[in-house]
DRENDO-1510 file (C-alpha; in Angstrom, 1 decimal, always signed):
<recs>
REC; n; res; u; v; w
REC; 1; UNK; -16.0; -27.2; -19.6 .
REC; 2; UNK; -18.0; -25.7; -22.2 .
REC; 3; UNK; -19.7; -23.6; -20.1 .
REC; 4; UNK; -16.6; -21.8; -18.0 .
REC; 5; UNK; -15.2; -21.4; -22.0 .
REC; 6; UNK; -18.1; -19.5; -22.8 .
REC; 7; UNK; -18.7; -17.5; -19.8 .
REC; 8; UNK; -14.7; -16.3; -20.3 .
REC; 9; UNK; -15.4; -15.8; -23.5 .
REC; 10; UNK; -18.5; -13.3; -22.7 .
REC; 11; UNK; -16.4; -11.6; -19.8 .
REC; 12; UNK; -13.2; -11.1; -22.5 .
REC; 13; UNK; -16.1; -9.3; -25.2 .
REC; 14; UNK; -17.5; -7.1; -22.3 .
REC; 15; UNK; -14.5; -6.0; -20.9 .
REC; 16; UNK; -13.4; -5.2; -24.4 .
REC; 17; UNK; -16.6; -3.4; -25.4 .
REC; 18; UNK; -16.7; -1.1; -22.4 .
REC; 19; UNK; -12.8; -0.2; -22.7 .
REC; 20; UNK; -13.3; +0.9; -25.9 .
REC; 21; UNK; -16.4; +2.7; -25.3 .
REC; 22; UNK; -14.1; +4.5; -22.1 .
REC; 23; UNK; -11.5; +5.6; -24.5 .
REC; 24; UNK; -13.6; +6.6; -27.2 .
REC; 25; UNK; -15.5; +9.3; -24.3 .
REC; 26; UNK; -12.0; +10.0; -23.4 .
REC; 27; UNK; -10.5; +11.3; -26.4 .
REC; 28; UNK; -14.4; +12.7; -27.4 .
REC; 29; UNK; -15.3; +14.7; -24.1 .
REC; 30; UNK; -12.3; +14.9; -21.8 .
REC; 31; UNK; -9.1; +15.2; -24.3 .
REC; 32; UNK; -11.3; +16.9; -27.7 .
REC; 33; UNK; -8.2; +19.5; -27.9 .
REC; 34; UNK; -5.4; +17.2; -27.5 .
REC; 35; UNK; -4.5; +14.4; -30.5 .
REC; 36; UNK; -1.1; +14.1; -28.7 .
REC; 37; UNK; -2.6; +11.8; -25.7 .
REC; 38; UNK; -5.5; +10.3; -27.7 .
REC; 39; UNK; -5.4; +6.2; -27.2 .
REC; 40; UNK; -6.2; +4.8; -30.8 .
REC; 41; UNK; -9.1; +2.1; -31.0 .
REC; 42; UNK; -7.6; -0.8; -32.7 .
REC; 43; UNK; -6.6; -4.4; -32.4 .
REC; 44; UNK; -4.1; -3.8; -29.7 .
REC; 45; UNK; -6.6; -1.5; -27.4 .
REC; 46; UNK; -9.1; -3.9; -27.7 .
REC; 47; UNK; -7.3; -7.0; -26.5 .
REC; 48; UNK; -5.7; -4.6; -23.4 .
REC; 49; UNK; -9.4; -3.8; -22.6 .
REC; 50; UNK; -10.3; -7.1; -23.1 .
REC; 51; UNK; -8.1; -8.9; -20.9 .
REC; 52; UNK; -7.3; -5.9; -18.5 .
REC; 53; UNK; -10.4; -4.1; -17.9 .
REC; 54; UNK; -10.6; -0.7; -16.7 .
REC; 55; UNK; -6.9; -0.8; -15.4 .
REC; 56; UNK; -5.7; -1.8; -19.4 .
REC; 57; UNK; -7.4; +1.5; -20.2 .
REC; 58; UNK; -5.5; +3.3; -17.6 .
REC; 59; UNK; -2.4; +1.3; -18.9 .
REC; 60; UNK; -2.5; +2.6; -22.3 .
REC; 61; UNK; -2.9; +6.3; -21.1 .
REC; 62; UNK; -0.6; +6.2; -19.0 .
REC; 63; UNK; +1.8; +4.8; -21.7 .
REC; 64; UNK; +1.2; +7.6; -24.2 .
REC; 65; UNK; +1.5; +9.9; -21.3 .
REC; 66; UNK; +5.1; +8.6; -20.3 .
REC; 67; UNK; +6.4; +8.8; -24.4 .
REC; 68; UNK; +5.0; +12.3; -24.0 .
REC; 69; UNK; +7.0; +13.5; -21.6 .
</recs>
């Protein structure tokens, strides 16, 4: 029991960490020009990343891209 917490625990914290390193090389390298479609790093991107992964980061882009139309 303790073990399967732990190991969702470490999965949750990875996934989290790597989202937010994505969106941070997002806004830095691909969207520098651009604060209109820039995904904030807070509380709220961190648990999307966290319990989404890769598609949570793709989630919240395509979010701010949809109020931006």
């Amino acid at each position: 029991m303790e073990n399967k917490l732990a190991s969702t625990v470490v999965n949750f914290v990875i996934r989290a960490v790597l989202g937010m390193g994505l969106i941070y090389l997002i806004n830095q390298y691909l969207l520098h020009g651009s604060d209109t479609l820039s995904v904030g790093l807070n509380v709220v991107s961190f648990l999307t990343a966290g319990g989404l992964g890769i598609p949570g980061v793709c989630l919240l882009y395509g979010i701010l891209f949809y109020q931006n139309l």
